[in-house]
gemmi code that builds the backbone of each chain (N, CA, C; Angstrom):
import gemmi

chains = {
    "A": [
        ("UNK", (0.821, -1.199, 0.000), (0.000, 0.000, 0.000), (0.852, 1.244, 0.000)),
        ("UNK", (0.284, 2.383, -0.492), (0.725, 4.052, 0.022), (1.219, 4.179, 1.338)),
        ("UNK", (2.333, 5.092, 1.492), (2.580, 5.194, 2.900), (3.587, 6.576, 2.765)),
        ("UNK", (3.672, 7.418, 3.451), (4.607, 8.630, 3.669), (5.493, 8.659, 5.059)),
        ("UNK", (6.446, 8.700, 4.750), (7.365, 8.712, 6.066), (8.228, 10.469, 6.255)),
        ("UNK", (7.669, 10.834, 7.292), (8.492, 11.990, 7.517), (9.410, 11.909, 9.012)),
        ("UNK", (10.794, 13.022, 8.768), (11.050, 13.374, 9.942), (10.557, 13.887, 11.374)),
        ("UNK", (10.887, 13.208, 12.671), (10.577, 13.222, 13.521), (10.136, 14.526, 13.996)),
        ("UNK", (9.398, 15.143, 14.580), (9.412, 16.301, 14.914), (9.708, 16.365, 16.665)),
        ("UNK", (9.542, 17.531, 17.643), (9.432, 18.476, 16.961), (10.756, 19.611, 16.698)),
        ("UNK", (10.777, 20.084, 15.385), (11.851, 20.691, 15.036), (11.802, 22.228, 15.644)),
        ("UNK", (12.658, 22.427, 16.137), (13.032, 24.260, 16.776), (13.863, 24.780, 15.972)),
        ("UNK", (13.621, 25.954, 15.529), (15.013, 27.027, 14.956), (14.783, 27.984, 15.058)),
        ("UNK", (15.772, 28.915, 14.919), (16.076, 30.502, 15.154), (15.270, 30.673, 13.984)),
        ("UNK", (15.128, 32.217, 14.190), (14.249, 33.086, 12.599), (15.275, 32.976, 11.866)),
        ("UNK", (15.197, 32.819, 10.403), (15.983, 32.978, 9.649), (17.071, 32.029, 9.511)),
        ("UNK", (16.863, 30.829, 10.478), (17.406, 29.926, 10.128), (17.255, 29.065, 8.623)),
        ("UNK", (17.962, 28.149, 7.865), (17.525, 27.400, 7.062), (16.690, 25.848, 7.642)),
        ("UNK", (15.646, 25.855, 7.004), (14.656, 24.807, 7.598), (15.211, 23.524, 6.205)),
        ("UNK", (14.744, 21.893, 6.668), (14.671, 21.019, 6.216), (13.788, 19.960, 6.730)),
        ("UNK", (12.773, 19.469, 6.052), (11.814, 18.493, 6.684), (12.247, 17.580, 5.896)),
        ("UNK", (12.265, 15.972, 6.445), (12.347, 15.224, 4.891), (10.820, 14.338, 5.033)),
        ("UNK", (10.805, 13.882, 3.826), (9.805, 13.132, 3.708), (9.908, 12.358, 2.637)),
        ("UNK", (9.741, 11.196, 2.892), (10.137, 9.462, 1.622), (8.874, 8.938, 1.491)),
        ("UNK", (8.359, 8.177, 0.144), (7.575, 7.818, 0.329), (7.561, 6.314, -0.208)),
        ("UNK", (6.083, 5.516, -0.162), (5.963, 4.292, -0.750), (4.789, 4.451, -1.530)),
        ("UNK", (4.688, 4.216, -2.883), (3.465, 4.124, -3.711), (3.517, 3.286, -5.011)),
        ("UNK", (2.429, 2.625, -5.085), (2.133, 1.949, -6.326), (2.283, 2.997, -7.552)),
        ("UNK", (2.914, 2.842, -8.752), (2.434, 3.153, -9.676), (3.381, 5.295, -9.304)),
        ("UNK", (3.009, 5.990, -10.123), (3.528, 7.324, -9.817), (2.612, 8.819, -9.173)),
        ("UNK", (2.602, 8.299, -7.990), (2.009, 9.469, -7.072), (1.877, 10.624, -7.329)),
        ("UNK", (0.914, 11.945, -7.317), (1.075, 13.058, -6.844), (1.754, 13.561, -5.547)),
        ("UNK", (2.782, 14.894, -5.461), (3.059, 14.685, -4.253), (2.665, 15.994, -3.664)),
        ("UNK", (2.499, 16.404, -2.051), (1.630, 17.728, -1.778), (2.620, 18.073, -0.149)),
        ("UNK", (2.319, 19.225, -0.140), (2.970, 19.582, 1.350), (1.914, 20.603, 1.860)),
        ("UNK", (1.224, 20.537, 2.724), (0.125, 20.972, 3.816), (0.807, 21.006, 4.724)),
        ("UNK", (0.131, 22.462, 5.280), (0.591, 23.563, 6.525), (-0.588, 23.691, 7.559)),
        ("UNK", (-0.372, 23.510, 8.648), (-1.905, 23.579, 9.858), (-1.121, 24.314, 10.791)),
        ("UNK", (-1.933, 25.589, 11.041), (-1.590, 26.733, 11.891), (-2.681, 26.106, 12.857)),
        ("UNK", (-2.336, 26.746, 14.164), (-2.626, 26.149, 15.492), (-4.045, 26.524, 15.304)),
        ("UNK", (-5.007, 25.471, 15.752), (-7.010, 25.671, 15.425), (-7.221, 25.619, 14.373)),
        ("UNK", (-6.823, 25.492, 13.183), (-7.200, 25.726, 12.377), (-6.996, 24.254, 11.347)),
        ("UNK", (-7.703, 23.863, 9.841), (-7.684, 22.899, 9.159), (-6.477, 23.008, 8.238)),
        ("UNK", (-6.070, 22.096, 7.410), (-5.278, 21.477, 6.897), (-5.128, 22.699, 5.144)),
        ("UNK", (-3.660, 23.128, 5.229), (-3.819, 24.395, 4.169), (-3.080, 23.918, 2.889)),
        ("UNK", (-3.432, 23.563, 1.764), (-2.141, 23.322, 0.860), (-0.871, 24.576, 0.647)),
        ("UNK", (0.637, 23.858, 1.060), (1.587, 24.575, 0.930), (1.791, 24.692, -0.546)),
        ("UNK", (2.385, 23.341, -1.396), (2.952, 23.394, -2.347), (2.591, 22.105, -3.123)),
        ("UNK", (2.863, 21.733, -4.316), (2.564, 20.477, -4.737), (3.512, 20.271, -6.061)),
        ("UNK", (3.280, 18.633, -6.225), (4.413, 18.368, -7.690), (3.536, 17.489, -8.007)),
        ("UNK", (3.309, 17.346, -9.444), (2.500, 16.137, -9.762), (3.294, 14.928, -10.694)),
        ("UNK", (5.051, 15.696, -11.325), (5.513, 14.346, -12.210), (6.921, 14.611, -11.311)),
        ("UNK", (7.491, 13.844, -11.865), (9.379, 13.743, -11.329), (9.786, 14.821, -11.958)),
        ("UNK", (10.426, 15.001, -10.354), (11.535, 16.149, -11.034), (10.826, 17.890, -11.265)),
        ("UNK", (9.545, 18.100, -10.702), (8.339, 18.770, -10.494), (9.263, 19.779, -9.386)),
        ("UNK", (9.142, 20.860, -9.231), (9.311, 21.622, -7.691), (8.238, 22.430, -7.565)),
        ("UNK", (7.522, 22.216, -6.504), (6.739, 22.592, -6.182), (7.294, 24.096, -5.065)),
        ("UNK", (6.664, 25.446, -5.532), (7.200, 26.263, -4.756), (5.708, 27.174, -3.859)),
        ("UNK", (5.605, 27.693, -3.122), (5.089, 28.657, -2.452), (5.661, 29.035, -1.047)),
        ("UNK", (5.466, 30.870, -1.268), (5.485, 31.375, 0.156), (7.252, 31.112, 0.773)),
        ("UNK", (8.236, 31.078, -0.467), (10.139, 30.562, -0.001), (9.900, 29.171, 0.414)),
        ("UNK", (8.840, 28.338, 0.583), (9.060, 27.571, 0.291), (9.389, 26.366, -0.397)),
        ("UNK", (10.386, 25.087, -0.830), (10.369, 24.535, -2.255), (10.408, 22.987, -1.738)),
        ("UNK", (9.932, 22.447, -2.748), (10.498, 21.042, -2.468), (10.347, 20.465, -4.206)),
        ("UNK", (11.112, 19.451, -4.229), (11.423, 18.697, -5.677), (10.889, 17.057, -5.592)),
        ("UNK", (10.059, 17.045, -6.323), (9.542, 15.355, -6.613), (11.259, 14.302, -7.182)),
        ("UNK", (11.799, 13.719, -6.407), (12.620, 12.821, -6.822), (12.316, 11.462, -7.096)),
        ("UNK", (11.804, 10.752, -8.046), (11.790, 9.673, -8.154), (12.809, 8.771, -7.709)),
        ("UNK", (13.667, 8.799, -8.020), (15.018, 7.744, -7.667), (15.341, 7.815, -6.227)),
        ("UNK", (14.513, 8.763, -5.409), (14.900, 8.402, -4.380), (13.502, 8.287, -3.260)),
        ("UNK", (12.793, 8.393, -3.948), (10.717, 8.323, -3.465), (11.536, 9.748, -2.488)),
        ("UNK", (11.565, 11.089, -2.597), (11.556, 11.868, -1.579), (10.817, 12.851, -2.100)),
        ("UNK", (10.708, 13.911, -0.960), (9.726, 15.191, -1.353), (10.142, 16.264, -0.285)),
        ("UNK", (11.088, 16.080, 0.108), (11.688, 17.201, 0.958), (11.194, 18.864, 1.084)),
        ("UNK", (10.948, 19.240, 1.690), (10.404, 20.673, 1.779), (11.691, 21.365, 2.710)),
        ("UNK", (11.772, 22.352, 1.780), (13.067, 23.574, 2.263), (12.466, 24.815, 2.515)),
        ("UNK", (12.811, 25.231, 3.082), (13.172, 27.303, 3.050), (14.117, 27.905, 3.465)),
        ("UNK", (14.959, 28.429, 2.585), (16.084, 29.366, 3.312), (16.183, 30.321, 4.379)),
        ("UNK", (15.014, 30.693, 5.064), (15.239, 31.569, 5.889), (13.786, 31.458, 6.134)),
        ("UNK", (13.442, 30.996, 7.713), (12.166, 31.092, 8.272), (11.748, 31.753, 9.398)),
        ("UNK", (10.544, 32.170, 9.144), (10.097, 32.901, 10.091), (9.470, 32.816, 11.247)),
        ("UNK", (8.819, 33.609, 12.494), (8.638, 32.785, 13.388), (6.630, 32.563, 13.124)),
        ("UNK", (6.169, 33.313, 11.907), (5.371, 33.031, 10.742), (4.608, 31.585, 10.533)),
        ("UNK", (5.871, 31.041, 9.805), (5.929, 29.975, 9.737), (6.090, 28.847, 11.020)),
        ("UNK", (5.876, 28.912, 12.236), (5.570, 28.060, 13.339), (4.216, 26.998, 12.849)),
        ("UNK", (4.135, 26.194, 12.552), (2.819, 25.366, 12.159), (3.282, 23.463, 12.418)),
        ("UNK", (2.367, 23.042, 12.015), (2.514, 21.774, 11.758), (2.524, 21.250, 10.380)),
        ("UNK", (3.667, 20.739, 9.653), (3.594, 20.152, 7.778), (3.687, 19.039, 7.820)),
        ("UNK", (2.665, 18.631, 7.160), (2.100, 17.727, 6.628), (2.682, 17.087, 4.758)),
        ("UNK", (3.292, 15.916, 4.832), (3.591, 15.653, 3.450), (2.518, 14.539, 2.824)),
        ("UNK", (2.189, 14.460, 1.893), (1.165, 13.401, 1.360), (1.455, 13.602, -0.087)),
        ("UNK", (0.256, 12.109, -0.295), (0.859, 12.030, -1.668), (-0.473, 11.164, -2.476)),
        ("UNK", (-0.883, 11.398, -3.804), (-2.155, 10.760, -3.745), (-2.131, 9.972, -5.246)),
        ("UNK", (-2.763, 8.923, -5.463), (-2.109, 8.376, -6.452), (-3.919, 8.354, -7.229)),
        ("UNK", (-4.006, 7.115, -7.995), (-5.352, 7.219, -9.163), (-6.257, 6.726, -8.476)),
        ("UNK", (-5.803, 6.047, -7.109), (-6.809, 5.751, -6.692), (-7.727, 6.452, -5.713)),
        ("UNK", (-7.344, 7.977, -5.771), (-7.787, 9.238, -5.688), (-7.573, 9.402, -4.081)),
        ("UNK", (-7.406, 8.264, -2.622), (-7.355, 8.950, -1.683), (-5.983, 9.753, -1.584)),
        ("UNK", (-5.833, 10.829, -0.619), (-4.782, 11.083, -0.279), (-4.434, 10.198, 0.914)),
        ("UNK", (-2.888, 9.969, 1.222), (-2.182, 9.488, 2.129), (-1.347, 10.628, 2.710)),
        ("UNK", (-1.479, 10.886, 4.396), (-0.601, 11.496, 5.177), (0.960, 10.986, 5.764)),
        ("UNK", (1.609, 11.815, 6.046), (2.535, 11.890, 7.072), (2.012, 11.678, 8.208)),
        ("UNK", (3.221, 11.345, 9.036), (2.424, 11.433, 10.701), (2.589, 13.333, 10.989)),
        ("UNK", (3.529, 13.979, 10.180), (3.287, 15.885, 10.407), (4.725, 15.660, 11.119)),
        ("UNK", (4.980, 17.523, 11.050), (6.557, 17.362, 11.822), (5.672, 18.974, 12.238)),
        ("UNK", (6.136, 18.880, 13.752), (5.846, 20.586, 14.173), (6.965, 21.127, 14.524)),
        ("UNK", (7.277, 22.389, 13.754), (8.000, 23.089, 13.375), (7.704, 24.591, 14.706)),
        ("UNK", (8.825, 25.105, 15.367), (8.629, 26.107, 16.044), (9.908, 26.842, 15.639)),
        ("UNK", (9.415, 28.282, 15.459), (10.718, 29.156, 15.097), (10.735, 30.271, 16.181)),
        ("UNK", (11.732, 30.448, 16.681), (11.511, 31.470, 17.732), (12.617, 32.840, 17.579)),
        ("UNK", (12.035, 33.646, 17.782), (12.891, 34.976, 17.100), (14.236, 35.226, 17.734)),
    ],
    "B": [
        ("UNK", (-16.021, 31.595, -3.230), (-16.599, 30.496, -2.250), (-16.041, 30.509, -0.745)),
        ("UNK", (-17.121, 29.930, -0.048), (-16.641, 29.636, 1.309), (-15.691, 28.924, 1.870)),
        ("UNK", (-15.712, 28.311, 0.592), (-14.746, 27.232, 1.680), (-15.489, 25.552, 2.298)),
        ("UNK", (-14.849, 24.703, 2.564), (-15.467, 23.877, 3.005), (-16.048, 24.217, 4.566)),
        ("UNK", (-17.164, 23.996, 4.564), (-18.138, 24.598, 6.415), (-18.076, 23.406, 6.732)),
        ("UNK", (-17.866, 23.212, 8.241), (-17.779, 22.370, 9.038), (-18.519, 22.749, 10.408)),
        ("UNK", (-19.535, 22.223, 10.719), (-20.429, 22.613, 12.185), (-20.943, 21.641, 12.958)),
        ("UNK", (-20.363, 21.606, 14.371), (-20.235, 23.044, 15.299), (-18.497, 22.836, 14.973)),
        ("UNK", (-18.336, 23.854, 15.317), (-16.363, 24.177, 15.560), (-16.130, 23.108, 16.840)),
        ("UNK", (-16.636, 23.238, 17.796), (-16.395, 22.092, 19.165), (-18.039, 21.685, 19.333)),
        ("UNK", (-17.530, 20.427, 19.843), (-18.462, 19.554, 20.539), (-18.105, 19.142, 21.885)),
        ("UNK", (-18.631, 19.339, 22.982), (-18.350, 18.310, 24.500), (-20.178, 17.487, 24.508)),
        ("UNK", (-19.596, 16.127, 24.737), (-20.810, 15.530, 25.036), (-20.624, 14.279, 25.928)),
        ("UNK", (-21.720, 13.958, 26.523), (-21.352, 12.748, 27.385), (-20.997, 11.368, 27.327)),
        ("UNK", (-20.312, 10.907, 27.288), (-20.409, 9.275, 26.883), (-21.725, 8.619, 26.707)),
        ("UNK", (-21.750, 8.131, 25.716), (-23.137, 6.881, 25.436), (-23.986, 8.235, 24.360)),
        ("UNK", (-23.892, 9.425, 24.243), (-24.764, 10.100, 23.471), (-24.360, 10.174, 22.062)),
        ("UNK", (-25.646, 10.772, 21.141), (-25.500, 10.227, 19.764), (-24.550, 11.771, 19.933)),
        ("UNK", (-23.719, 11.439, 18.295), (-22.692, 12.962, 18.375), (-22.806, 13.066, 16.582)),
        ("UNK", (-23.875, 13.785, 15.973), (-23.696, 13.798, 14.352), (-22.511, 15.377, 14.240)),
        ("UNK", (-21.616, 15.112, 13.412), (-20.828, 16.238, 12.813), (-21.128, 16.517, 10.899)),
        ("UNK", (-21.385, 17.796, 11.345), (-21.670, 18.089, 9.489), (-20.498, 18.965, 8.635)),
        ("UNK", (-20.576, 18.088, 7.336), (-19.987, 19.300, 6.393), (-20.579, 19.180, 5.212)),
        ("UNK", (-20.193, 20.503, 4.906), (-20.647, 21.303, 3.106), (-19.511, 21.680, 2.479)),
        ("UNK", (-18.907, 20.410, 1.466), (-18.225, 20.552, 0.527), (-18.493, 22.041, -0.052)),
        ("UNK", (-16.990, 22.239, -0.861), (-16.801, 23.703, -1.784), (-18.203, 23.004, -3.011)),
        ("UNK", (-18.458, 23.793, -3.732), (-19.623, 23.310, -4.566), (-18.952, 22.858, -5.995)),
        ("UNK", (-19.317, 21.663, -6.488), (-18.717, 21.662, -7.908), (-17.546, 20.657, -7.478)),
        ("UNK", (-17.533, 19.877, -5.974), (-16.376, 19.620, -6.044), (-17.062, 17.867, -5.905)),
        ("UNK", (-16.346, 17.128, -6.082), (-17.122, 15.712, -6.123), (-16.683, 14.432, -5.627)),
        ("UNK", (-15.524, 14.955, -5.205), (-15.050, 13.970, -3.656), (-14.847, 14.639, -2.214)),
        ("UNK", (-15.059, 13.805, -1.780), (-15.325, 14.448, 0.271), (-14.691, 13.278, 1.413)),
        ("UNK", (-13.899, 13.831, 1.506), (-13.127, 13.084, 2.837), (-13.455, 13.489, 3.949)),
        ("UNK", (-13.735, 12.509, 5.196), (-13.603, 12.485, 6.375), (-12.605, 11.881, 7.139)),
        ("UNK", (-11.862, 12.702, 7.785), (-10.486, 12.318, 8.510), (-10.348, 12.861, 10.132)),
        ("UNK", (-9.937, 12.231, 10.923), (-9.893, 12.172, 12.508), (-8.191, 12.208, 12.493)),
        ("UNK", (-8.159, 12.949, 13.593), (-6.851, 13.643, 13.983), (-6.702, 14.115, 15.183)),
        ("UNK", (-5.762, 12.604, 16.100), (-5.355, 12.832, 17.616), (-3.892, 12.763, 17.689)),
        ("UNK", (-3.282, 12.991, 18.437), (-2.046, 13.341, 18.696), (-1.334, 12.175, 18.443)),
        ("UNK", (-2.180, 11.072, 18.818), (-1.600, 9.596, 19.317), (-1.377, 9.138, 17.518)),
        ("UNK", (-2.553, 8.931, 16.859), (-2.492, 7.789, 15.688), (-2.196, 9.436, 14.355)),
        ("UNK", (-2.150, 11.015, 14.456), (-1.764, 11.723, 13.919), (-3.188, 11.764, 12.786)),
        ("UNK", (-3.021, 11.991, 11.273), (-4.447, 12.354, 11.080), (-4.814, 10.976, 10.155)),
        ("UNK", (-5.788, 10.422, 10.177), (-6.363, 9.373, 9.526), (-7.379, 9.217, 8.925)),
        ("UNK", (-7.441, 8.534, 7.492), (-8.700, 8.715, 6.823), (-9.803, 8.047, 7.495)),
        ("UNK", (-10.990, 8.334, 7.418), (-11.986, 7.578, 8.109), (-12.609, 7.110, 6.709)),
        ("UNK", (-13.351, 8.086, 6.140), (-14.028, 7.371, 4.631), (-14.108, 8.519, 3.866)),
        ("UNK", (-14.336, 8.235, 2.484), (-14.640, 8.934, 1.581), (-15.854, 8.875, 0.393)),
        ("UNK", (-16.081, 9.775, -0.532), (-16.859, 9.615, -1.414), (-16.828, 9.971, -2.550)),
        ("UNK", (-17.256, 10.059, -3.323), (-17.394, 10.753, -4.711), (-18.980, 10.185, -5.986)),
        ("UNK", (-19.048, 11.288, -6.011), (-20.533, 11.649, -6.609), (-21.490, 11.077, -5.332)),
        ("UNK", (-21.255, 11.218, -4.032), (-22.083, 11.173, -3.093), (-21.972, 9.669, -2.548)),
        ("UNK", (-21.365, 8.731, -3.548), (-21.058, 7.069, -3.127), (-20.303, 6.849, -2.295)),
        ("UNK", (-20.457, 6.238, -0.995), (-18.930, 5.585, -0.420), (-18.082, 4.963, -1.177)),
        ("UNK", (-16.945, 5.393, -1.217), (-15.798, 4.737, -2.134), (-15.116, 3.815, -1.100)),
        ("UNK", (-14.633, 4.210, -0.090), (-13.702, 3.492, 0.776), (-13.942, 4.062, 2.249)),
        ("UNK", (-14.388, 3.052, 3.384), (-15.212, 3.471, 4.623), (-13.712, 2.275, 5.298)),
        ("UNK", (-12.696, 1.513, 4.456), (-12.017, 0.852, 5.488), (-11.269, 1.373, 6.785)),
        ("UNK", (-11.447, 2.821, 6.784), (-10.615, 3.666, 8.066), (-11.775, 3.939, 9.204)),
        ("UNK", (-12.914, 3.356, 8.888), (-13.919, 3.681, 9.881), (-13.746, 2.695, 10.917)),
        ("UNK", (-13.656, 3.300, 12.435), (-13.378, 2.401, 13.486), (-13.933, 0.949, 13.479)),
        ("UNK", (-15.321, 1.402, 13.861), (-16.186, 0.652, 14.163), (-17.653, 0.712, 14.077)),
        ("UNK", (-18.484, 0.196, 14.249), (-20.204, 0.076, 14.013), (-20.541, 1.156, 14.739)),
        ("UNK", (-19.798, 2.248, 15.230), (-20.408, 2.960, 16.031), (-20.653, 4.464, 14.903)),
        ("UNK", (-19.535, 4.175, 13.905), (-19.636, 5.462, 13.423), (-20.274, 4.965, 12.044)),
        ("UNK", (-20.786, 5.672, 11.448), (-21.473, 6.104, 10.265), (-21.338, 7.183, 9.637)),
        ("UNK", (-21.181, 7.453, 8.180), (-21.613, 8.504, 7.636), (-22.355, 8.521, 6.311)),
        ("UNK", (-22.957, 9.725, 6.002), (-23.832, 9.575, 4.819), (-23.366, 10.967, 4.114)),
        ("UNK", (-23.885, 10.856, 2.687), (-23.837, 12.205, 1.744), (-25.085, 12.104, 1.031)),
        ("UNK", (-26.127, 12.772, 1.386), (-27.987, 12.709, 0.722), (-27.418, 13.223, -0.500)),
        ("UNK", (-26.738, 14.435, -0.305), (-26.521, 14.996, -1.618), (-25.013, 15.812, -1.796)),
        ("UNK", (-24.924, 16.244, -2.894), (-23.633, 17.075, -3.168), (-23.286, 18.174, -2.593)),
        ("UNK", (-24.164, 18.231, -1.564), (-23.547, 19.860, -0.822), (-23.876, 19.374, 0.713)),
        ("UNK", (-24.083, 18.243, 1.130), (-24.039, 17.892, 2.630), (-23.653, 16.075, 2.866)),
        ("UNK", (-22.614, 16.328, 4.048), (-22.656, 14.884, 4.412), (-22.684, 15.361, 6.115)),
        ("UNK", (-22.751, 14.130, 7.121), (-22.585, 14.160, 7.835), (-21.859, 12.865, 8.483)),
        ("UNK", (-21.020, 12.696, 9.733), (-20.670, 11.889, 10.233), (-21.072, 11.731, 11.581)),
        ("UNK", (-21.936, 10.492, 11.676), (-22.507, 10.278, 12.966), (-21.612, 9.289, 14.003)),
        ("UNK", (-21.770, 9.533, 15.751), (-20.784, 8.484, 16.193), (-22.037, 8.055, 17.553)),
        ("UNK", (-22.595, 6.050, 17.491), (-23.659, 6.344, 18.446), (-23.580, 5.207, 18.833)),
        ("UNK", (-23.001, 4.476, 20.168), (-23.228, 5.890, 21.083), (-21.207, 6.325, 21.322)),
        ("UNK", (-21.323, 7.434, 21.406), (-19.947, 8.191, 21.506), (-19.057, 7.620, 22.967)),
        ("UNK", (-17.876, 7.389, 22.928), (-16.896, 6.829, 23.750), (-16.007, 8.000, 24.384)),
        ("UNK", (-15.245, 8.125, 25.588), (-14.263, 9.214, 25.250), (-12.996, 8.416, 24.186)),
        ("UNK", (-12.790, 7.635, 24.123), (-11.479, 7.526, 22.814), (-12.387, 8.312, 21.819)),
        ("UNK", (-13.061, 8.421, 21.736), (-13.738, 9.100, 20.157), (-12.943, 10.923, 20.385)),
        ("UNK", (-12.579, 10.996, 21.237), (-12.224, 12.691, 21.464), (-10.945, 12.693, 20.343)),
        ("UNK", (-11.315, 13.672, 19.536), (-10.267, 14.493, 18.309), (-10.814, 15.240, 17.714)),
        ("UNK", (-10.043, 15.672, 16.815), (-10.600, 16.747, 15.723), (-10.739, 15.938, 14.469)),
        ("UNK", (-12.250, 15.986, 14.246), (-12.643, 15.880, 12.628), (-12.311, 16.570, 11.307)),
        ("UNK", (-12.295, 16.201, 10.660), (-11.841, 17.225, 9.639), (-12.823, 16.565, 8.181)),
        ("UNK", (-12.959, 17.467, 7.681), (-13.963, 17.403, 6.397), (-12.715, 17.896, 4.953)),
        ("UNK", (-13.243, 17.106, 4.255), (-11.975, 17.778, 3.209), (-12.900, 17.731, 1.974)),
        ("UNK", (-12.801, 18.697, 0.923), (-13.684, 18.088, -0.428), (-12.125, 18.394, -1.885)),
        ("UNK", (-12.353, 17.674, -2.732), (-11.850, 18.090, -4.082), (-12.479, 18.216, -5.339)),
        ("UNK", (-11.765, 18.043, -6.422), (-12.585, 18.154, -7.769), (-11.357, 17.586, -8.493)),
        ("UNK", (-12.339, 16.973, -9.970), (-11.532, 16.869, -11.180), (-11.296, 18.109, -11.792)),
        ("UNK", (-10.041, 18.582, -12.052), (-9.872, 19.375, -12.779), (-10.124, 19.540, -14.286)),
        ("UNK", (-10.227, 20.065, -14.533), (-10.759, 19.851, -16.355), (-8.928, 19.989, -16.934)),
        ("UNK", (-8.790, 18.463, -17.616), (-7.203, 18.406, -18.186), (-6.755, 17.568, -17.089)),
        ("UNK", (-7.207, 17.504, -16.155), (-6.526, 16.867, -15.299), (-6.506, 15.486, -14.467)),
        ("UNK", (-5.909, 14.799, -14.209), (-6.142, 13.354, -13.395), (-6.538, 13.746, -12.021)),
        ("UNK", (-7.572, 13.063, -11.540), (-8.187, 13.470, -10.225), (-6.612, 13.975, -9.129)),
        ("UNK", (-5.936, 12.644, -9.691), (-4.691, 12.572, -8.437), (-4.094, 13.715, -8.515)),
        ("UNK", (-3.810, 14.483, -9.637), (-3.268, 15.914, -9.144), (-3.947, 17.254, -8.669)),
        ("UNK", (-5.325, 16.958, -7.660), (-5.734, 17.851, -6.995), (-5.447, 17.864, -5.946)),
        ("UNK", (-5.056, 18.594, -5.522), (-5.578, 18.845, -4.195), (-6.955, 18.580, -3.270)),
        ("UNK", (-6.861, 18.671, -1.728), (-8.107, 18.921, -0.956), (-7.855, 19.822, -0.646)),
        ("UNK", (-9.289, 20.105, -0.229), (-9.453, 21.449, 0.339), (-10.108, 21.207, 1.948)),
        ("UNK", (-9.647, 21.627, 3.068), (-9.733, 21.274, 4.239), (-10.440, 22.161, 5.119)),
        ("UNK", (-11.757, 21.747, 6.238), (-12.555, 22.437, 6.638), (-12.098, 23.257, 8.050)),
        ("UNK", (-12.503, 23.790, 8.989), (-11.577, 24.050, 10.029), (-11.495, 23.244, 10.815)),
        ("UNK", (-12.471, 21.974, 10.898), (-12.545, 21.097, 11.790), (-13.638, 21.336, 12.987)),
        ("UNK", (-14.075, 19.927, 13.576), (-14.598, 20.228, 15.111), (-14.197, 18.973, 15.545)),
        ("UNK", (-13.721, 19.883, 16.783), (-12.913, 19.284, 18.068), (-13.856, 18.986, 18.901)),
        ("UNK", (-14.494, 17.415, 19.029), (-14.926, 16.645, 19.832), (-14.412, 15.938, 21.431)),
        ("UNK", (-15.394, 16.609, 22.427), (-14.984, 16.121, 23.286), (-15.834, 15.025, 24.225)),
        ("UNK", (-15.269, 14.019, 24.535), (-16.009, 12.564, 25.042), (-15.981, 12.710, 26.543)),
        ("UNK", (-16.581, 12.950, 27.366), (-16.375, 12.411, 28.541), (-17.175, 11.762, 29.410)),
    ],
}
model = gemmi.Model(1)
for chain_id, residues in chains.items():
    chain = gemmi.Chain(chain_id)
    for i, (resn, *xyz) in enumerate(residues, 1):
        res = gemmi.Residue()
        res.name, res.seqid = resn, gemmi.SeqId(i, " ")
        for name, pos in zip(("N", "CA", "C"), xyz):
            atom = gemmi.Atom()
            atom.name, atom.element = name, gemmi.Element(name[0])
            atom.pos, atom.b_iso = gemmi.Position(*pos), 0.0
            res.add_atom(atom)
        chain.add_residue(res)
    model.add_chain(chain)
structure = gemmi.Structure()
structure.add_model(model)
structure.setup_entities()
């Protein structure tokens, strides 16, 4: 079956630090891949998305690149804010239309 | 558009009582996920639909929960009778086929949730 594996959380950094989440996945066949942001109370936001290999999906300084050869989907930003404090979410959804989650990595940036 | 609505925002109710949670997909959109999200098991599909059909209900606990979609702009998820393990946040999600596009490269669109409480 589908399955998404992300890094452990929870991750702390300075503002303006460089951020790295990783996230690997397992899927039949060639996945869509997505990165969702959940600010505290609130529902599940699309960050960014890739739909073929080799795809980078960008919003908001944030990027990540569909790698096939290595099932990853890593989400970067060079310099984060304390903005960006949330919980990300990586998933990935294939033809058989559900999406599949991460277990989430919560991210705290403190100025 | 609104957005996907999700009501009430919180629930507290007593153990053993019925607990229905509603949502109203974005309009035009023709799949609808229901997903539960506790700290412990993180967020999980419960079931889904499209054109109002259950497609896949295998994430549903148990006989306690149910859900239905009468039509394209309402489903609800019922839990009876309610446990405290049932305490999390629901979440309602809807998508669409894009025109050009394979369902799989949409996105959902995610409701604010209601945070159910069991005791």
């Amino acid at each position: 079956g589908n399955s998404v594996t992300q890094m452990e959380g929870p991750v702390t950094l300075s503002e303006e630090a460089f951020l790295t989440i990783n996230c690997t996945y397992t899927a039949t066949g060639y996945p869509s891949l997505f990165w969702y942001v959940q600010y505290p109370g609130e529902g599940l936001q699309l960050l960014l998305k890739a739909t073929k290999a080799d795809d980078k999906g960008s919003n908001k300084g944030f990027e990540a690149t569909y790698r096939k050869e290595t099932t990853s989907f890593h989400l970067e930003k060079g310099s984060v804010q304390v903005s960006d404090s949330a919980v990300y979410f990586c998933a990935l959804r294939t033809s058989g239309s559900r999406l599949t989650f991460g277990e989430g990595t919560q991210l705290t940036v403190n100025p | 558009d609104a957005g996907v609505i999700q009501s009430p925002r919180h629930e507290v109710t007593e153990m053993g009582q019925e607990v229905t949670l509603r949502c109203k997909p974005i309009s035009g959109h023709d799949y609808l996920f229901w997903y539960r999200q506790t700290m412990m098991r993180g967020l999980e599909l419960l079931i889904y639909f499209n054109n109002n059909v259950p497609i896949d209900d295998s994430g549903m606990p148990e006989d306690r929960f149910s859900a239905k979609m009468p039509n394209a702009s309402f489903s609800t998820l019922k839990i009876q009778p309610s446990e405290p393990r049932d305490s999390a946040v629901y979440f309602c999600a809807s998508s669409s086929r894009d025109r050009g596009l394979a369902v799989m490269n949409t996105e959902a669109f995610f409701g604010q949730g209601t945070r159910l409480t069991v005791v």
